[in-house]
C-alpha positions as CSV (number, residue, x, y, z in Angstrom):
1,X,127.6,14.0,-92.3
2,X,124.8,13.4,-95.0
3,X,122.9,11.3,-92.0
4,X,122.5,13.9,-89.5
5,X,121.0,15.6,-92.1
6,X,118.6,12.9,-93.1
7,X,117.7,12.4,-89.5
8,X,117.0,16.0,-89.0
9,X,114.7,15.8,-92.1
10,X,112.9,13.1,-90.6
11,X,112.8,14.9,-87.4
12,X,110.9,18.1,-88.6
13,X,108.3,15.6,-90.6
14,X,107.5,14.0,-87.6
15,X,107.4,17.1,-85.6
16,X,105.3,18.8,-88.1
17,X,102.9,15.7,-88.5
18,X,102.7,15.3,-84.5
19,X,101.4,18.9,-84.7
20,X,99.1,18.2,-87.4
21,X,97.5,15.8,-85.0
22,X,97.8,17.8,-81.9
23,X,95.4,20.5,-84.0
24,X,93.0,17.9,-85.4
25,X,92.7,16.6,-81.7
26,X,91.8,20.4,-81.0
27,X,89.1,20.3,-83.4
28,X,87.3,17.2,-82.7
29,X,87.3,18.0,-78.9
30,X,85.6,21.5,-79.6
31,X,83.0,20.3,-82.3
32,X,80.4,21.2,-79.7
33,X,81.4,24.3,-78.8
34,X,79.2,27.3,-79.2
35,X,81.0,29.8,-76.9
36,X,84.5,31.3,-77.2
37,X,86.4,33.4,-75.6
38,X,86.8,35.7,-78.9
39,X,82.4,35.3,-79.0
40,X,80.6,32.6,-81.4
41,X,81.6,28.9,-82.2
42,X,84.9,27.1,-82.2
43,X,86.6,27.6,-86.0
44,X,88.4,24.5,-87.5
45,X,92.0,25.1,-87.0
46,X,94.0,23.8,-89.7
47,X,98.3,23.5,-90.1
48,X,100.0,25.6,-92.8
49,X,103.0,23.3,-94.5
50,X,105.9,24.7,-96.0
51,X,109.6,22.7,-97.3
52,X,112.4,23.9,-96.2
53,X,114.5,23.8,-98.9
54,X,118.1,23.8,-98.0
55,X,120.0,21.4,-100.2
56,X,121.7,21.9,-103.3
57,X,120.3,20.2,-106.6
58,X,121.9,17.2,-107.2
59,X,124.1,18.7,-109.9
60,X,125.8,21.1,-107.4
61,X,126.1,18.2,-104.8
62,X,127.7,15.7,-107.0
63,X,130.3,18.3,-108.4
64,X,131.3,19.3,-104.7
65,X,131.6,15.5,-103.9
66,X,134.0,15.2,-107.3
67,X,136.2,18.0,-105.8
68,X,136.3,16.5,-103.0
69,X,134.4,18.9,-100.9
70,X,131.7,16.4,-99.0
71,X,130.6,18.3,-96.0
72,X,128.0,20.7,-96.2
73,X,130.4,23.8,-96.3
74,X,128.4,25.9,-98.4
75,X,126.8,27.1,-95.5
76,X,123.6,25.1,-96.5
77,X,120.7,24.6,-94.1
78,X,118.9,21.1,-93.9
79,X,115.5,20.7,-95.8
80,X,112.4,19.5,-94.2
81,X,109.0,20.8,-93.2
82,X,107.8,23.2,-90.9
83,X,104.6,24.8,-90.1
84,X,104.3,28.3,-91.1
85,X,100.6,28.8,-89.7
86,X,98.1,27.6,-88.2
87,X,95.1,28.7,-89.9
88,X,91.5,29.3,-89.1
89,X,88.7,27.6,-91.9
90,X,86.4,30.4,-92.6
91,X,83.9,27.8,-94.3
92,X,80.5,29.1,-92.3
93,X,79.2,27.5,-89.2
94,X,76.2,25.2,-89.2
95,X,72.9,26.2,-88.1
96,X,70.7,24.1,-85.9
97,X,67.2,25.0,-84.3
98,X,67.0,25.1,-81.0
99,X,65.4,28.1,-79.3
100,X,65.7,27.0,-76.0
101,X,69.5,26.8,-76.0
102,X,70.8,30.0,-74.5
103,X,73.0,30.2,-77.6
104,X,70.1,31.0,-79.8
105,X,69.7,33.9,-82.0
106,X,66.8,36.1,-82.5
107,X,65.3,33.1,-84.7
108,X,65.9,30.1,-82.5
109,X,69.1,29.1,-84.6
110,X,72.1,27.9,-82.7
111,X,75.5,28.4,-84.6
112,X,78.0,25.0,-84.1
113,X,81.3,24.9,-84.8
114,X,82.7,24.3,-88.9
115,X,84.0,21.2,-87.5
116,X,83.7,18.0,-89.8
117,X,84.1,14.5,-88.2
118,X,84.0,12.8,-91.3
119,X,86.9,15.4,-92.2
120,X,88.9,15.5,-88.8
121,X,89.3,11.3,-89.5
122,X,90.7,11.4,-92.8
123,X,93.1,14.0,-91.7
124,X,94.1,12.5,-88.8
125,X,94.9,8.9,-90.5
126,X,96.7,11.3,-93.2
127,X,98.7,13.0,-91.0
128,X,98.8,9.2,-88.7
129,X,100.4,8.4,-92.2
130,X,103.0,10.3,-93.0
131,X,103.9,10.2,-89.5
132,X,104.8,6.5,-89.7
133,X,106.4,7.2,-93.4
134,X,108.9,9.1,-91.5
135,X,109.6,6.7,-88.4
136,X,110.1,3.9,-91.3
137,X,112.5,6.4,-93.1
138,X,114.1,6.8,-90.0
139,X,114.3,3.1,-88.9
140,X,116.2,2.3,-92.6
141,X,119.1,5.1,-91.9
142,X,119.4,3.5,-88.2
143,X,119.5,0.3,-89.5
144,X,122.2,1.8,-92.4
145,X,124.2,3.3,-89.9
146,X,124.3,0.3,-88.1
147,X,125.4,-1.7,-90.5
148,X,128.1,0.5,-91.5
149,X,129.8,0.6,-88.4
150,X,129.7,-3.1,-88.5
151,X,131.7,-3.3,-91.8
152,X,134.1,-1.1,-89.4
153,X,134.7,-3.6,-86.9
């Protein structure tokens, strides 16, 4: 059925965004952190997107639906989103002098973390976005399902 396929779409775009977020979260929480387990400052984490393209053009799906083959015989996955990676920003880490920090290099400089407020807030209302693009998508096929199933009555 073309819905549970819609609503699976929906589902790995809000899964995917809900990561996003849980990653961003990750990054403003450690934007003071000078001391990792693998040594140095926290790196900005960042989610690797990637479609998942499963569905036929809309050439090949209308000619199955003339023949009368609806379903998804082919063997077809759904589309959607998932993330692929999660990636590490290699931008370099900010400097600040303190010498008395036990952080402190030979020359007094403290490394911080490549971590960008500014940055982590657009991101997040982005990702805050798209999430509610999806539960709006989502709302419109319940409501369409809904309604069909009242013409059924």
């Amino acid at each position: 059925m073309a819905f549970v396929s819609t609503i699976n779409i929906l589902g790995s775009g809000m899964t995917a965004q809900q990561l996003r977020l849980d990653i961003i979260s990750e990054n403003v929480t450690n934007m003071n952190t000078t001391r990792t387990e693998a040594g140095g400052p926290y790196r900005r984490k960042v989610a690797v997107f990637q479609a998942v393209d499963g569905r036929d053009s809309f050439r090949n799906v209308l000619a199955r639906t003339r023949s009368g083959l609806v379903s998804n015989a082919q063997g077809n996955t759904t589309g959607g989103v998932q993330v692929v990676d999660i990636w590490e920003d290699t931008t370099d880490f900010k400097l600040k002098y303190d010498p008395s920090d036990p952080d402190a290099n030979d020359e007094g400089y403290v490394e911080l973390p490549n971590v960008d407020l500014v940055k982590e807030v657009a991101d997040a209302m982005a990702a805050s976005q798209a999430y509610s693009a999806n539960v709006t998508a989502f709302n419109v096929i319940k409501n369409v399902i809904s309604t069909g199933l009242e013409i059924g009555r």
